[in-house]
N, C-alpha and C positions, 0 to 999 in steps of 0.2 A: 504494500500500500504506500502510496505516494505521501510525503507530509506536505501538508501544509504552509504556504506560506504565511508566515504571522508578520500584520500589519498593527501600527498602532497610530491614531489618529492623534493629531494635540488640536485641538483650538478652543478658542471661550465661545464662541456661535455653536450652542448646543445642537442648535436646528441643522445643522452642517455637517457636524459631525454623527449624530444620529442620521441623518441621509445618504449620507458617504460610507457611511459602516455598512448602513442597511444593502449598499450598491455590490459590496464591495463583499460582503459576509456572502449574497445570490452573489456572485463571482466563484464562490468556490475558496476566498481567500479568512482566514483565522483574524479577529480584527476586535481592537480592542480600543476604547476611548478616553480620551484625560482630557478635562476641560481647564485646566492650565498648567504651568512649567512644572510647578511642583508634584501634580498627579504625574505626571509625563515622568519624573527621576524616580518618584518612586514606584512607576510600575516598568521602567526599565533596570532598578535593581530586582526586580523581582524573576522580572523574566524575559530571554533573549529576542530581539525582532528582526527581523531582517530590513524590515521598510519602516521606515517614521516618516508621516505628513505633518511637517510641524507648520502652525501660523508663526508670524515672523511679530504682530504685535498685539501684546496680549496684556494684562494687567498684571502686577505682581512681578512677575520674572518675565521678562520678552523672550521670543523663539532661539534669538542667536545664542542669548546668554544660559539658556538651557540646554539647547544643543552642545556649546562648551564642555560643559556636564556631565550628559551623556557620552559624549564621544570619550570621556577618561572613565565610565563606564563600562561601557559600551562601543569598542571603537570599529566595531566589525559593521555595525549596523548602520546605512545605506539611509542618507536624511535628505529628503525633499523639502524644501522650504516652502511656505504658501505666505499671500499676502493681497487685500485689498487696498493697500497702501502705498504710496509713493515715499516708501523707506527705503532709496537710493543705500543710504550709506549702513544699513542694518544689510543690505541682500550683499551689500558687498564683501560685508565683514564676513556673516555667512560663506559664503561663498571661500574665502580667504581661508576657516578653519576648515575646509573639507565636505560643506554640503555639496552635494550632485548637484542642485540648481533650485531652484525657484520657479512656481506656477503661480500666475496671476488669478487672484479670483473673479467673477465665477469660476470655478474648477472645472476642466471638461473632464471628463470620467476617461472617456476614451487615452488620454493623455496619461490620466494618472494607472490605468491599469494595462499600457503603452511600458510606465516607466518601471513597473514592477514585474512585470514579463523578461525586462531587459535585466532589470537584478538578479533576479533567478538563474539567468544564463551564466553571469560571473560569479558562477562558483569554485569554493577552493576544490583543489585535486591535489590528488597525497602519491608525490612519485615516488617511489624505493628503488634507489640504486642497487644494483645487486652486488657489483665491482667494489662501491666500497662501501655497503650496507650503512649509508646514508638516507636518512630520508630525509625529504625536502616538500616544504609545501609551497607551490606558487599558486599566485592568485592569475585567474585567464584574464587576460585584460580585456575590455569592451570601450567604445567610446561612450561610457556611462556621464562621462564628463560632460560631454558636448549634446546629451541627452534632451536639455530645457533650453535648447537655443534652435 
């Protein structure tokens, strides 16, 4: 049996994130929700995700500065930024620690289950040397980068 990809949603628009789960859960995809940064850390110490849709401005703790965070967490896991805001210098910072990219909202669904189809693919592979009973794990690379552009 195939697992699941587990997504976790951040934003404080509950109505967004319940619709985007709901989309996203009939997807086929494991999906869980934090309506701000601080739900967001503690349910990434809890449990691993591969995909995080984080907003970028939120009350309390903002997306970058939770992303931060999690990435000394959590640094495996694959962070999409979201924003209806013209926060130039928040997406760039983002961007600057290591998120994949930034989606403007409205959010097209198509885009966001576009960009976790492509996560999935850059998975790690565990090669074993046999010559000199080395293992090595490289990451596949993908232009996961260039992903939200």
């Amino acid at each position: 049996m195939r697992n699941k990809t587990n997504v976790l949603i951040v934003d404080d628009d509950i109505g967004m994130t319940e619709t985007l789960s709901d989309i996203l859960d009939e997807s086929g995809y494991d999906v869980e929700v934090a309506n701000d940064g601080f739900q967001a850390i503690e349910r990434v110490k809890a449990r691993a995700f591969d995909v995080i849709l984080m907003d970028i401005k939120m009350p309390g703790i903002n997306g970058v500065k939770t992303y931060k965070k999690i990435k000394k967490i959590r640094p495996e896991a694959a962070v999409m930024m979201m924003t209806a805001y013209s926060v130039e210098a928040l997406v760039a910072e983002a961007l600057k620690e290591g998120a994949y990219g930034v989606m403007y909202k409205p959010i097209d669904i198509t885009k966001v289950t576009e960009f976790i189809e492509h996560i999935k693919k850059s998975a790690l592979i565990l090669i074993v040397s046999r010559k000199r009973a080395i293992e090595r794990i490289l990451r596949v690379k993908t232009e996961a980068k260039k992903f939200n552009r």
